[in-house]
C-alpha positions in Angstrom: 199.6 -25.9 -38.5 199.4 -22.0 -37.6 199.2 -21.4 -33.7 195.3 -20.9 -33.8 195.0 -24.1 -35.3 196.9 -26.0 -32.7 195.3 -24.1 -29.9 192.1 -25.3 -30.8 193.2 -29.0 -31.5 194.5 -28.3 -27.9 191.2 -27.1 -26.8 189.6 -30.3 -28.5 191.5 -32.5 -26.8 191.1 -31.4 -23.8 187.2 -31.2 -24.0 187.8 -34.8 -25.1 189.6 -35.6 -21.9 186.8 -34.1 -19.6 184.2 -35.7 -21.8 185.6 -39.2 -20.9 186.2 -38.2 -16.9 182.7 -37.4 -16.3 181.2 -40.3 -18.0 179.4 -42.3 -15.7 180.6 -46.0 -15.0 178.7 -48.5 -14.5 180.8 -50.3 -11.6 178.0 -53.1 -11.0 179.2 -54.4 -14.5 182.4 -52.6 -15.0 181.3 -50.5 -18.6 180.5 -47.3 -19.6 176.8 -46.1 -19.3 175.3 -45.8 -23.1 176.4 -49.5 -24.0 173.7 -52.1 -25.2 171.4 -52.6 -22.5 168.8 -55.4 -22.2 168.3 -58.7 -20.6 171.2 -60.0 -23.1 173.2 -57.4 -22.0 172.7 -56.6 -18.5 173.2 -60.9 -18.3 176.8 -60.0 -19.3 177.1 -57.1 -17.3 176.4 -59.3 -13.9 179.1 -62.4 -15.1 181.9 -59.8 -15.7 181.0 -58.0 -12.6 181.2 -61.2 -10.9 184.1 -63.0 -12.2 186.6 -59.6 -12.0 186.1 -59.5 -8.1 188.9 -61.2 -7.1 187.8 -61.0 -3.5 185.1 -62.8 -4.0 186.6 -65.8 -5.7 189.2 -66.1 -3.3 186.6 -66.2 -0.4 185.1 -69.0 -2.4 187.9 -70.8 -3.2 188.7 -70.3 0.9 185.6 -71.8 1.3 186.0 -74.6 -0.8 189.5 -76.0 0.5 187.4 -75.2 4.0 185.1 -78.0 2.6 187.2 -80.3 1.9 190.2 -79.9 4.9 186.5 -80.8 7.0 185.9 -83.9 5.3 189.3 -84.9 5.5 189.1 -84.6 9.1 185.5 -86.0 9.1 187.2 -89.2 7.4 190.8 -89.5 9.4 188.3 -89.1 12.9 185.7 -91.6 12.4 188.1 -95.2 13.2 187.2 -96.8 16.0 184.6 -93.5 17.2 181.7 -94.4 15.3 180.5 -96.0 11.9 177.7 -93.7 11.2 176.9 -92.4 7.6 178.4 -89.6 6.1 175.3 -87.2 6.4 174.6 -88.6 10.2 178.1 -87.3 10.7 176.9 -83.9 10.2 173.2 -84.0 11.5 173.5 -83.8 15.4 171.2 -83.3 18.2 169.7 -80.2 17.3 169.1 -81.0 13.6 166.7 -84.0 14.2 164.7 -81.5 16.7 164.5 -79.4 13.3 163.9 -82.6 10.8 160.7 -83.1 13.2 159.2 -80.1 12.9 159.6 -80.0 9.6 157.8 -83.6 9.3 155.3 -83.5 12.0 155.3 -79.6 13.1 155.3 -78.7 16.4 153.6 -81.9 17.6 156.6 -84.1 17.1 156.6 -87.7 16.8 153.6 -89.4 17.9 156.3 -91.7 20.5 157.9 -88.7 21.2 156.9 -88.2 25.2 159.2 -84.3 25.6 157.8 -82.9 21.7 156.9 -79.7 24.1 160.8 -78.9 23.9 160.4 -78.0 20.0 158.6 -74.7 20.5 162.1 -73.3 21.4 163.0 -73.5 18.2 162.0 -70.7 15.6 160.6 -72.1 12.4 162.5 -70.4 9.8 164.3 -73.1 8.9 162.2 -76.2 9.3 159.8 -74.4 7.0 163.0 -73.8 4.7 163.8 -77.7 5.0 159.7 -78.3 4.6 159.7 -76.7 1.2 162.9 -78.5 -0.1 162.0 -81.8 1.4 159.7 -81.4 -2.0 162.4 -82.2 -4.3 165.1 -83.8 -1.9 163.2 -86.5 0.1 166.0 -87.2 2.4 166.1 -84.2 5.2 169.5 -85.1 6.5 170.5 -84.4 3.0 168.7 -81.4 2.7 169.7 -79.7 5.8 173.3 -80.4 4.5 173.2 -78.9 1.5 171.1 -75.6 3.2 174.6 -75.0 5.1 176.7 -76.0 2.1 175.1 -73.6 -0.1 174.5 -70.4 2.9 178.3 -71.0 3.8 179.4 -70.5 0.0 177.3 -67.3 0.7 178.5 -66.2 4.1 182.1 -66.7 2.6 181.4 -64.2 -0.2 179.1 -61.6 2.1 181.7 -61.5 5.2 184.8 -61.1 2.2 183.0 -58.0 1.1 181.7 -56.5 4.4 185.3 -56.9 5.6 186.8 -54.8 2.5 184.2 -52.1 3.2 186.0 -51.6 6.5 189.7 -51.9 4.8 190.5 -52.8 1.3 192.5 -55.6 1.2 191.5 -57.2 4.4 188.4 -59.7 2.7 190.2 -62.9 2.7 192.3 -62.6 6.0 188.7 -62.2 7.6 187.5 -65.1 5.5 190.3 -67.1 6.4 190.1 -66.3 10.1 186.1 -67.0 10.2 186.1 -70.7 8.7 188.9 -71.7 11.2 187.7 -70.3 13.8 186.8 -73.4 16.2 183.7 -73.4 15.9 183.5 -73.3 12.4 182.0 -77.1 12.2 178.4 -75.9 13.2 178.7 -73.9 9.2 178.3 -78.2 7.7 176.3 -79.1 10.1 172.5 -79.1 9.8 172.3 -76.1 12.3 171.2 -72.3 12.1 174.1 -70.7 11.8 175.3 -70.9 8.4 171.3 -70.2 7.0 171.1 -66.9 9.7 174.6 -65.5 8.7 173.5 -66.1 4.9 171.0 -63.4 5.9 172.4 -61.7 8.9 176.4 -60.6 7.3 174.6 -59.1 3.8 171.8 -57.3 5.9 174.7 -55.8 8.1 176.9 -54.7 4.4 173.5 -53.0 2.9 173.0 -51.4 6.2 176.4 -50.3 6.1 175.3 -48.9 1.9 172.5 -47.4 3.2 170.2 -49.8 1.4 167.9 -49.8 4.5 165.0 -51.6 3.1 167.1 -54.4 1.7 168.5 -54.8 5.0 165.7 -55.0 7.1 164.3 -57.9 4.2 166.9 -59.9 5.0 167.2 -59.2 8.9 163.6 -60.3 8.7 164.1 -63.5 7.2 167.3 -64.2 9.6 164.8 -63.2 12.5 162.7 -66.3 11.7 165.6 -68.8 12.2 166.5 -67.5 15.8 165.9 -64.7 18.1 169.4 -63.8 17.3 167.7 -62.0 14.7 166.2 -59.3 16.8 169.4 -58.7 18.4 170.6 -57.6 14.2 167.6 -55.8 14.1 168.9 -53.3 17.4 172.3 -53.2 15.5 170.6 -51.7 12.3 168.8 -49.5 14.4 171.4 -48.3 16.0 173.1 -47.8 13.0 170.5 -45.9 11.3 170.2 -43.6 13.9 174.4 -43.0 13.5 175.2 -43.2 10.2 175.1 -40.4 7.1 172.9 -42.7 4.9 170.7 -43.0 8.0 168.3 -40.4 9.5 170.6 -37.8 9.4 170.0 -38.2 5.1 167.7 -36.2 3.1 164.3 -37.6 4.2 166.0 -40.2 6.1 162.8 -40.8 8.4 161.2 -42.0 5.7 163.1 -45.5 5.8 162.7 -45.8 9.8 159.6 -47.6 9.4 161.5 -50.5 7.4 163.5 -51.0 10.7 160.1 -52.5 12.8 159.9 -55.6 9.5 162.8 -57.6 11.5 160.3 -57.9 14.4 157.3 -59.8 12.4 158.1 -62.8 12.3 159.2 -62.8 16.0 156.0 -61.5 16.7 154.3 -63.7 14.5 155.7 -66.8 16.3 154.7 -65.3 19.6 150.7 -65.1 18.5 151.3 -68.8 17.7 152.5 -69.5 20.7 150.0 -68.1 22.7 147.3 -69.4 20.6 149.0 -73.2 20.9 150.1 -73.2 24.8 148.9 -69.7 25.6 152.0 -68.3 26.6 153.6 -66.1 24.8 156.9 -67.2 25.4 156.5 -70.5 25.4 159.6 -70.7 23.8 161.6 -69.3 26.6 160.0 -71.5 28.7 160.7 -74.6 27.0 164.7 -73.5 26.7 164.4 -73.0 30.8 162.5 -76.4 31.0 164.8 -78.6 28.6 168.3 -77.1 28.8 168.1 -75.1 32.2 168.4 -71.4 30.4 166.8 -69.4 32.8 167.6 -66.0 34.7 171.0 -66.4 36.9 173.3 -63.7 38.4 176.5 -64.0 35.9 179.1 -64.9 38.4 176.7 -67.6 39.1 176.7 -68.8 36.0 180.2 -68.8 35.3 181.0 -70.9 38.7 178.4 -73.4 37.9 180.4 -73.9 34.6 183.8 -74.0 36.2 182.4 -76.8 38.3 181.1 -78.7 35.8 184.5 -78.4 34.0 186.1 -80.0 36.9 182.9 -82.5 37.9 182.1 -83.9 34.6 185.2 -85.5 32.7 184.0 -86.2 29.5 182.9 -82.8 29.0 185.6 -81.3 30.8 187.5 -80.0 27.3 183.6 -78.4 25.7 183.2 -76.5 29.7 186.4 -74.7 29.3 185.7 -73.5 25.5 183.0 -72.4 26.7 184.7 -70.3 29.2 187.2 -68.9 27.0 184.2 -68.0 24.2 182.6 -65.6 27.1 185.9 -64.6 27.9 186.6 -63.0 24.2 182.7 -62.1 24.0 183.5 -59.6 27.3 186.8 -58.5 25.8 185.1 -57.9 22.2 182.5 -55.6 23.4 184.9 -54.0 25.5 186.6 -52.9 23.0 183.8 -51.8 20.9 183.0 -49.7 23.7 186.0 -48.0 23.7 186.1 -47.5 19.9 182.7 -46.0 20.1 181.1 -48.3 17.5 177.5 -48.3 18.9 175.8 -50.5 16.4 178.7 -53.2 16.4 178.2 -52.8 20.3 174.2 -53.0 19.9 174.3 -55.9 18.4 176.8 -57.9 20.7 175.9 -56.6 24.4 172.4 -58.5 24.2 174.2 -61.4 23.0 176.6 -61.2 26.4 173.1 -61.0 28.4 171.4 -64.0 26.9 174.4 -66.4 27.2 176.3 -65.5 30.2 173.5 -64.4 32.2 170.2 -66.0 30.8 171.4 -69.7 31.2 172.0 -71.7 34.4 175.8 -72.7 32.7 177.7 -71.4 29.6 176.1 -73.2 27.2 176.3 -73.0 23.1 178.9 -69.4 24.2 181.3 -71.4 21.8 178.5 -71.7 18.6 177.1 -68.5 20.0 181.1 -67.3 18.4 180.3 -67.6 14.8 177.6 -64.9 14.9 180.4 -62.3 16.5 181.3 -60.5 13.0 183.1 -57.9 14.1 185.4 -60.3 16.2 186.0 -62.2 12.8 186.8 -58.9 10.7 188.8 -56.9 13.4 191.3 -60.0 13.1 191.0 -59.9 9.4 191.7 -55.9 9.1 194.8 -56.5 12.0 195.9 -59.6 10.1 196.0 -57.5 7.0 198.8 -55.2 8.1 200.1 -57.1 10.5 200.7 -60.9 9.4 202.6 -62.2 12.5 198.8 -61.7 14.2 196.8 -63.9 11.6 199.2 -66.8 12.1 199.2 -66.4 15.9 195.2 -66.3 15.5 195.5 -69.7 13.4 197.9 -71.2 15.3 195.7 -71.3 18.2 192.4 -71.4 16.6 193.2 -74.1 13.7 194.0 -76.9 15.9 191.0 -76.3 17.9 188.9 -75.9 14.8 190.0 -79.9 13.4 189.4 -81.5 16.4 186.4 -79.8 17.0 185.4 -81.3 13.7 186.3 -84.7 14.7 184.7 -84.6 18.0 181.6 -83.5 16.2 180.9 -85.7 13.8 182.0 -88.7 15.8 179.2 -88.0 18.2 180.9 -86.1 20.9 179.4 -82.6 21.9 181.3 -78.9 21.3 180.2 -75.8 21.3 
């Protein structure tokens, strides 16, 4: 081959080389753009993309053993504590406040003399149970499987919001969330698990700059609990800080999105007014019912020291309480001081409605498995630093089981 010949066969290959680096990829199915497309094909497309993220099946497969260390503990607890049946176990208090409204609305039970209490709760998730109570009859089953299925998702959505922050770092944060004490309230037929579903993938869109997706799902979360409006600040905040925000190309043109988390709320306000006509009748009933009402915060934390000491049986649930608004001050300290406003948006009106909205710490321990960031800065630390994720379990495991136990035997945490 004569020296012109090989310089061109060199300049071949080398266009061939640059052809092949700027071809797009695909990375939602893992192929090269120009491949079949189609329903066939993009079917394919989503499977592979699915089953080669190996973060996502070990958050599942976390969530899983999760499922079944709880059951194990639901079984080795219930001797001699109670003899209820399995899905009584995990329906508590709260659930059959949701099971009524879901049955009889906001009226409750015709023998039921306090049904004014049930306006405190939002109805996102009675109308949820409603709709399934079409095919399941049984609503203690059906609220069980709405947290069985929204942890599953909560698993996979905190996994990748955590290895958008450091790659790496999913599964430690995973691991960290679903033994965290509290972690019960995720089988139980509670809020948190169906408002996390929703709350952790609006936060990871925000965080894409996928602003109208994000303010979809805040607005669904929103309808569960007013812990939705408190999100909704958050993604505010961060739209006003972040590249993909306003500062984008005809950024202002998503703000509007931002206002769709505060619907529903609103919605559930006009309903209250037109039912009781007050507007936040809710509020009232929570200050009526469970004594959340205005209080100066050192107040608040005395009155719960004193019930620690004065009340025995509840002695243990006092003092977790404690030690939840304890790490809730110390968390958004720390954000403070790493200047992440939106993290910080979102957890500072938390602080104000639990430790200074309520006569006593009350549900500060629950309250923990909406703090996110907590969850993921031990997940990222934990990541580089494994002597700190098995401090973190050792402390928070133990807690976790008998927390479980206590639970579904009847007793009240969190």
């Amino acid at each position: 081959m004569t020296e012109i010949q090989e310089a061109g066969a060199a300049r071949e290959r080398d266009a061939d080389e640059a052809s092949e680096k700027m071809t797009p990829v695909d990375t939602s199915g893992g192929t090269a753009t120009g491949e079949q497309t189609g329903p066939h094909a993009r079917r394919e497309r989503w499977a592979v993309w699915w089953l080669m993220r190996s973060s996502d099946r070990t958050a599942l497969l976390i969530w899983f053993f999760w499922q079944v260390a709880s059951y194990i503990y639901l079984i080795l607890a219930a001797p001699g504590r109670t003899e209820d049946a399995i899905l009584d176990r995990f329906n508590r208090y709260d659930s059959y406040n949701f099971m009524d409204i879901a049955q009889y609305g906001y009226d409750g039970r015709p023998e039921d003399q306090d049904s004014p209490r049930l306006v405190a709760f939002f109805p996102g998730l009675p109308l949820l149970l409603r709709a399934l109570h079409l095919v399941i009859p049984d609503m203690r089953l059906a609220l069980v499987l709405i947290s069985f299925v929204a942890s599953a998702v909560v698993a996979v959505a905190l996994s990748r919001l955590s290895e958008s922050y450091r790659e790496g770092s999913g599964h430690w944060t995973v691991l960290a969330f679903f033994l965290s004490p509290f972690a019960v309230f995720l089988m139980a037929g509670y809020t948190e698990a169906p408002f996390l579903a929703l709350a952790i993938p609006a936060w990871l869109l925000a965080r894409r700059g996928r602003w109208e997706a994000a303010a979809v799902c805040a607005a669904f979360a929103a309808s569960m609990r007013i812990s939705g409006l408190f999100l909704a600040l958050g993604l505010v905040v961060m739209f006003l800080v972040s590249r993909d925000g306003l500062r984008a190309p005809r950024g202002w043109r998503k703000a509007p999105w931002l206002v769709l988390p505060g619907v529903p709320v609103l919605a559930y306000m006009i309903y209250l007014w037109n039912r009781t006509g007050d507007l936040m009748a809710w509020k009232s009933a929570e200050a009526q019912y469970w004594g959340r009402y205005p209080e100066l915060p050192w107040n608040v934390f005395i009155d719960t020291w004193h019930r620690s000491l004065n009340e025995p049986i509840l002695a243990t649930s006092y003092r977790e309480e404690i030690l939840s608004a304890l790490v809730l001050v110390l968390l958004i300290i720390a954000r403070l001081v790493r200047r992440n406003w939106p993290d910080l948006a979102y957890l500072a009106p938390q602080a104000v409605a639990l430790l200074a909205m309520s006569s006593f710490y009350m549900s500060v321990g629950r309250a923990s498995l909406l703090w996110w960031p907590l969850y993921i800065s031990v997940g990222v630390v934990g990541s580089r630093r494994p002597w700190v994720m098995m401090a973190y379990l050792a402390v928070a495991a133990p807690i976790w089981a008998i927390n479980v136990g206590n639970f579904t035997t009847g007793a009240w945490v969190g």
